[in-house]
N, CA, C and O atoms as a MOPAC input file, in Angstrom:
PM7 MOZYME 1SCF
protein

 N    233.72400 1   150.73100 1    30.48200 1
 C    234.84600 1   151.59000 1    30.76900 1
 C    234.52800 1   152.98200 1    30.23600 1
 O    233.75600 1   153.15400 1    29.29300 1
 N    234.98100 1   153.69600 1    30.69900 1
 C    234.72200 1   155.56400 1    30.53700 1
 C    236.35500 1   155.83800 1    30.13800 1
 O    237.46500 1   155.40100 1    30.44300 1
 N    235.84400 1   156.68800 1    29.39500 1
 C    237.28500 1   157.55600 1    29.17500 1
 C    236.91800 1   159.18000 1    28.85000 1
 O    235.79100 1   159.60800 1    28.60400 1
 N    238.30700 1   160.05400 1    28.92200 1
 C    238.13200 1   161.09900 1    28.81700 1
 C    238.88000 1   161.42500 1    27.10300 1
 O    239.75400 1   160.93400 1    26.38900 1
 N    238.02600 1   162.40100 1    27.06700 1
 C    238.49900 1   163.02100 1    25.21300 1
 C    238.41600 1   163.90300 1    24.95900 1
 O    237.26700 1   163.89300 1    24.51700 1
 N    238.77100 1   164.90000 1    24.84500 1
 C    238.53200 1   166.86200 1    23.72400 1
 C    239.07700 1   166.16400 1    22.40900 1
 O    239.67800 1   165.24500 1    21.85300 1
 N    238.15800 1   167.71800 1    22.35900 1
 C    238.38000 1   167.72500 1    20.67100 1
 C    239.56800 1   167.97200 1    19.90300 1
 O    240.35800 1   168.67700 1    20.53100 1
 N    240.07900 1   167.54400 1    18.44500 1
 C    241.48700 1   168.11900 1    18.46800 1
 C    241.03900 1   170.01600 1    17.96000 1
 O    240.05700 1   170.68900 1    17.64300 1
 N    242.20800 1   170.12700 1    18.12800 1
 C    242.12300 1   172.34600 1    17.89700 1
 C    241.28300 1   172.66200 1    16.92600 1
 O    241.61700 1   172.16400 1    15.85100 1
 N    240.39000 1   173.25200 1    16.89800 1
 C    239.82200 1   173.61200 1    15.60600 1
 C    238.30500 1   172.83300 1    15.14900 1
 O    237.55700 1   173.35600 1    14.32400 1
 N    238.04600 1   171.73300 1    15.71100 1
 C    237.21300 1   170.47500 1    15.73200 1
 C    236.09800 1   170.94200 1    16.34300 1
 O    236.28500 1   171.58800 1    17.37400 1
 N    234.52100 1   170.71300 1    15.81600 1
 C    233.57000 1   170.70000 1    16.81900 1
 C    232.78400 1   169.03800 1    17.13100 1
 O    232.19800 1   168.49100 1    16.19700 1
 N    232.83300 1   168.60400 1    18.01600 1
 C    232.34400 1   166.81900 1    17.82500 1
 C    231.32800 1   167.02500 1    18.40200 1
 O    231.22700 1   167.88300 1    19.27800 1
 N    229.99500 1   165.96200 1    17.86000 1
 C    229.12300 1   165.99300 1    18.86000 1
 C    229.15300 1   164.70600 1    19.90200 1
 O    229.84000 1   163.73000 1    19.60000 1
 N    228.59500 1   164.72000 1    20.80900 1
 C    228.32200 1   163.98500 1    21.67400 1
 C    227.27100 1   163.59600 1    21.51800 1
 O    226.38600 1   164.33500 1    21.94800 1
 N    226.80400 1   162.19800 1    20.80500 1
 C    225.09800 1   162.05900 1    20.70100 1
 C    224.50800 1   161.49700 1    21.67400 1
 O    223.28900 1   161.42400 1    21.52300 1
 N    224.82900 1   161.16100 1    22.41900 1
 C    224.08500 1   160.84700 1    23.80700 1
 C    223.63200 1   162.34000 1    24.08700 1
 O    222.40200 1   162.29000 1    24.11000 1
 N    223.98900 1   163.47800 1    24.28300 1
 C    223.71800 1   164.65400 1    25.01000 1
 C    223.19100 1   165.43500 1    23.78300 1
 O    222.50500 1   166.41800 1    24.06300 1
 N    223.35400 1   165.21900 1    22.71300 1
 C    223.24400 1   165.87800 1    21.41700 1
 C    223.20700 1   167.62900 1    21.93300 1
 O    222.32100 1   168.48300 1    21.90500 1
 N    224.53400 1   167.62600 1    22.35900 1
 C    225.50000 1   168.99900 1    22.19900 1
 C    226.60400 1   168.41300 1    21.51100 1
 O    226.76900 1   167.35700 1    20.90000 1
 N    227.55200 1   169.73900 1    21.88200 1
 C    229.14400 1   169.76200 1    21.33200 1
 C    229.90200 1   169.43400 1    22.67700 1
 O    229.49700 1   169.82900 1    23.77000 1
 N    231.64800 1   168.26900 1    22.39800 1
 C    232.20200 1   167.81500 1    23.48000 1
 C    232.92600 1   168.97500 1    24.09800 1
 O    233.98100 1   169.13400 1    23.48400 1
 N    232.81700 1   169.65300 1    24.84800 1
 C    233.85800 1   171.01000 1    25.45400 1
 C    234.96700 1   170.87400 1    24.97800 1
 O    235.60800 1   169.83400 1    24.82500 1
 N    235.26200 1   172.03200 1    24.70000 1
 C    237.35500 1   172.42600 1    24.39500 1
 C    237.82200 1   171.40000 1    25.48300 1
 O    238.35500 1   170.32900 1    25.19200 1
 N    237.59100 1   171.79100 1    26.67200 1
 C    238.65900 1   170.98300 1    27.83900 1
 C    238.61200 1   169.49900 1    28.00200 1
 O    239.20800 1   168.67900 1    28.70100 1
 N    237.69900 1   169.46500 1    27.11400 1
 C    237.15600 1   167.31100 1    27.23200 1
 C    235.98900 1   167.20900 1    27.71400 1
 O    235.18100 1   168.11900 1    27.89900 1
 N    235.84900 1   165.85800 1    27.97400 1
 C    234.16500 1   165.27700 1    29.14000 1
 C    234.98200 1   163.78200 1    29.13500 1
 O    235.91500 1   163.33800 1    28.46600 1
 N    234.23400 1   163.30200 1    30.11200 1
 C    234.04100 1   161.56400 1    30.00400 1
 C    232.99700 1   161.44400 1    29.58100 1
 O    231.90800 1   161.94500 1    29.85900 1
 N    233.49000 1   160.42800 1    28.54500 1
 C    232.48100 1   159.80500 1    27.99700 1
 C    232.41500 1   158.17300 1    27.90900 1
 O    233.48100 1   157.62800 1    27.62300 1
 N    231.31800 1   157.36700 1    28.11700 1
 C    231.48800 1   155.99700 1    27.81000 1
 C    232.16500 1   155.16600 1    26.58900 1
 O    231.81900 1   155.22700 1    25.41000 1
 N    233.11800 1   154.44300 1    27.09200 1
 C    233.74400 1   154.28500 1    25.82000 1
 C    233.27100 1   153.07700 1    24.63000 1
 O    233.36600 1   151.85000 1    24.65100 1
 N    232.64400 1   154.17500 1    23.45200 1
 C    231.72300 1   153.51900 1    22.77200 1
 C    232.49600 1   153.28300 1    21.09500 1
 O    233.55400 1   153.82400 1    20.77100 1
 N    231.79900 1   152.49500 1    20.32600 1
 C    232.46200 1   152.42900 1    18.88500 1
 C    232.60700 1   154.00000 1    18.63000 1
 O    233.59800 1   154.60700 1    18.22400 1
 N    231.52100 1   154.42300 1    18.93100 1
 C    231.42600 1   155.58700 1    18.25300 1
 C    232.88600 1   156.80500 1    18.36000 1
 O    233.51200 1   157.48900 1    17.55100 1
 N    232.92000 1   156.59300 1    19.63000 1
 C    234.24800 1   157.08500 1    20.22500 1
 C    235.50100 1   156.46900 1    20.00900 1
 O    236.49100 1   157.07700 1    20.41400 1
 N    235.63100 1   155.50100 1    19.51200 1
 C    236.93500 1   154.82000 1    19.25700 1
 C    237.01600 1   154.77600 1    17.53500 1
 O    237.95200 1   154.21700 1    16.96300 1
 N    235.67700 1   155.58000 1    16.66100 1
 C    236.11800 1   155.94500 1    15.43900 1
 C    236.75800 1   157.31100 1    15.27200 1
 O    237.52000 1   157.76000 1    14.41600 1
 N    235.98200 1   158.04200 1    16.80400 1
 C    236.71400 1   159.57000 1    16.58200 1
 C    238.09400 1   159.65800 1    16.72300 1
 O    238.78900 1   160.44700 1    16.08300 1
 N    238.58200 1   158.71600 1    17.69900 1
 C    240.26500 1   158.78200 1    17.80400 1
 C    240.77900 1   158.00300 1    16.81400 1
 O    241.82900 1   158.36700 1    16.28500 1
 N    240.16500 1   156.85700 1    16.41100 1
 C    241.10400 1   156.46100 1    14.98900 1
 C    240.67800 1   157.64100 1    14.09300 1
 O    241.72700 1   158.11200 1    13.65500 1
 N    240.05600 1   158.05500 1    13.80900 1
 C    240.36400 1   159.36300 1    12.56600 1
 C    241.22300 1   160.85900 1    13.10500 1
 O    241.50700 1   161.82900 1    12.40200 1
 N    241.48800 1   160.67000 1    14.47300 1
 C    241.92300 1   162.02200 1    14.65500 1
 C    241.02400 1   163.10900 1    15.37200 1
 O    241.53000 1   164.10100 1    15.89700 1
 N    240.04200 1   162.93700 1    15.36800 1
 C    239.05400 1   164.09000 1    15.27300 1
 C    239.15300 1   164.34700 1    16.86900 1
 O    238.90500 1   165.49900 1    17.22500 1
 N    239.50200 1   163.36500 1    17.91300 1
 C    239.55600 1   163.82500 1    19.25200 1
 C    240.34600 1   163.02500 1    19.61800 1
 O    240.66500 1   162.05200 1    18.93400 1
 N    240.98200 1   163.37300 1    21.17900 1
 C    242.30800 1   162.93900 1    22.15800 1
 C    242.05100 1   162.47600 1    23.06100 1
 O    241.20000 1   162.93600 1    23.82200 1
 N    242.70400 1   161.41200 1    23.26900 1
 C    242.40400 1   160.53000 1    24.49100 1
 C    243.36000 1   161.17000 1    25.68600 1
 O    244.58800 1   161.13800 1    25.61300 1
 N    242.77400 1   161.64300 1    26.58300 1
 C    242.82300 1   162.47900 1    27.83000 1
 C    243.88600 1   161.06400 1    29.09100 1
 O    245.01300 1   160.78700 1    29.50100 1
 N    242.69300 1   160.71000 1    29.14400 1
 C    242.74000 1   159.27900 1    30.08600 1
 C    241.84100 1   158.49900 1    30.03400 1
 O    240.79300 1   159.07300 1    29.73700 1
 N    241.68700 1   157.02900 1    30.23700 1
 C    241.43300 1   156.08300 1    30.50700 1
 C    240.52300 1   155.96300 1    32.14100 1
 O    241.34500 1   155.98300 1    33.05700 1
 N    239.61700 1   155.89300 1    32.45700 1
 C    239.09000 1   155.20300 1    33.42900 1
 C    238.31900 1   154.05400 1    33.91800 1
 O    237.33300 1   153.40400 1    33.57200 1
 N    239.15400 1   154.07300 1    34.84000 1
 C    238.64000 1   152.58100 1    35.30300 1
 C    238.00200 1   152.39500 1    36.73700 1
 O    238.37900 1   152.67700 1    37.87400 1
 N    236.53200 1   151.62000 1    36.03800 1
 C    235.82300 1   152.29700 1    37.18200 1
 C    235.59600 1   150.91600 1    38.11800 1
 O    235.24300 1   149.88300 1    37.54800 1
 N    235.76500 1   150.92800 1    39.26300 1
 C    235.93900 1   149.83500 1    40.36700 1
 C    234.37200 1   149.23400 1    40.31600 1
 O    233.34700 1   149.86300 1    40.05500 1
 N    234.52000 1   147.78200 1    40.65900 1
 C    233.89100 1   146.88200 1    40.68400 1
 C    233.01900 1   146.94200 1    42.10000 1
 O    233.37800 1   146.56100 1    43.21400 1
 N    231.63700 1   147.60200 1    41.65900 1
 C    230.93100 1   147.61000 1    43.38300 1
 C    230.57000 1   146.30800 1    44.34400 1
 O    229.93500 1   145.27000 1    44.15300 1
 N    231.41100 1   146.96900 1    45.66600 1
 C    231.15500 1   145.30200 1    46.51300 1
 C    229.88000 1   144.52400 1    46.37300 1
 O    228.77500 1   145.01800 1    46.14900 1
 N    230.11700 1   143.43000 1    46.50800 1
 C    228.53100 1   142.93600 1    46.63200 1
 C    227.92000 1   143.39200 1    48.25500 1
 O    228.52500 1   143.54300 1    49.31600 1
 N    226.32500 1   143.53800 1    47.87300 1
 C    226.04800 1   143.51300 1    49.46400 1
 C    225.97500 1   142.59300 1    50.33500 1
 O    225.62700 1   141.54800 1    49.78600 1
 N    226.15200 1   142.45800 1    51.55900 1
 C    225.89100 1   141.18100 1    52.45100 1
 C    224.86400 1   140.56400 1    51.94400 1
 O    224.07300 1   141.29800 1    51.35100 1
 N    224.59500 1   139.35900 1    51.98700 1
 C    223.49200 1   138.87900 1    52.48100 1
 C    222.99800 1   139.29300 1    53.29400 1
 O    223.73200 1   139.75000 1    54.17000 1
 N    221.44400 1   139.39200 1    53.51200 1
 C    220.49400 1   139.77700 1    54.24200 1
 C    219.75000 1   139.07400 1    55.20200 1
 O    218.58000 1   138.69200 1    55.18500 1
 N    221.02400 1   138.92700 1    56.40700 1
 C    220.95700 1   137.69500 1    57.40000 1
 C    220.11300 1   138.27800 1    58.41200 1
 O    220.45200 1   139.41000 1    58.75700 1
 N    218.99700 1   137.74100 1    59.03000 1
 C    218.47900 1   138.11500 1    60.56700 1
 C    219.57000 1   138.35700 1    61.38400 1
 O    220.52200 1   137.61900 1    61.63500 1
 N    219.27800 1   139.68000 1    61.83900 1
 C    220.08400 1   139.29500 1    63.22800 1
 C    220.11100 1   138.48300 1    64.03600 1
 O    219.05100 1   137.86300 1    64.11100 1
 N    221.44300 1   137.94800 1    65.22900 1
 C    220.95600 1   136.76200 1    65.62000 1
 C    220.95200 1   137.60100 1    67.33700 1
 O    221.85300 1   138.25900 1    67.85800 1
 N    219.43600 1   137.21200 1    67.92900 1
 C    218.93300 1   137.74500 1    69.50700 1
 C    219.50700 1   136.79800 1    69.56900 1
 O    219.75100 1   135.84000 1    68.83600 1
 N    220.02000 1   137.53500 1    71.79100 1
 C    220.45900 1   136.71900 1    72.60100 1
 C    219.85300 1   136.28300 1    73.39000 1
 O    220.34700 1   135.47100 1    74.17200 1

């Protein structure tokens, strides 16, 4: 699951996957421990929640059937 987060006012967080800083306006980011210690301490805001759809399976890979 992905979710979105900024920083709270004043806050610089890093993002260590990208090893920058998370933008003022937020990012999605994968939602990792790491990220679910920044919002239990405060340090960033949970934006939204995403939920990302389950890709169809592909057909089977049937011969066509000649007439």
């Amino acid at each position: 699951m992905k979710i979105k987060v900024k920083p709270k006012e004043g806050l610089k967080i890093v993002m260590p996957d990208l090893n920058r800083e998370l933008p003022v306006e937020g990012a999605v980011v994968e939602a990792s421990t790491y990220w679910h210690r920044r919002l239990a301490e405060g340090d960033v805001v949970l934006v939204e929640e995403i939920k990302e759809e389950k890709q169809q399976p592909l057909e089977s890979a049937k011969p066509a059937k000649s007439k």
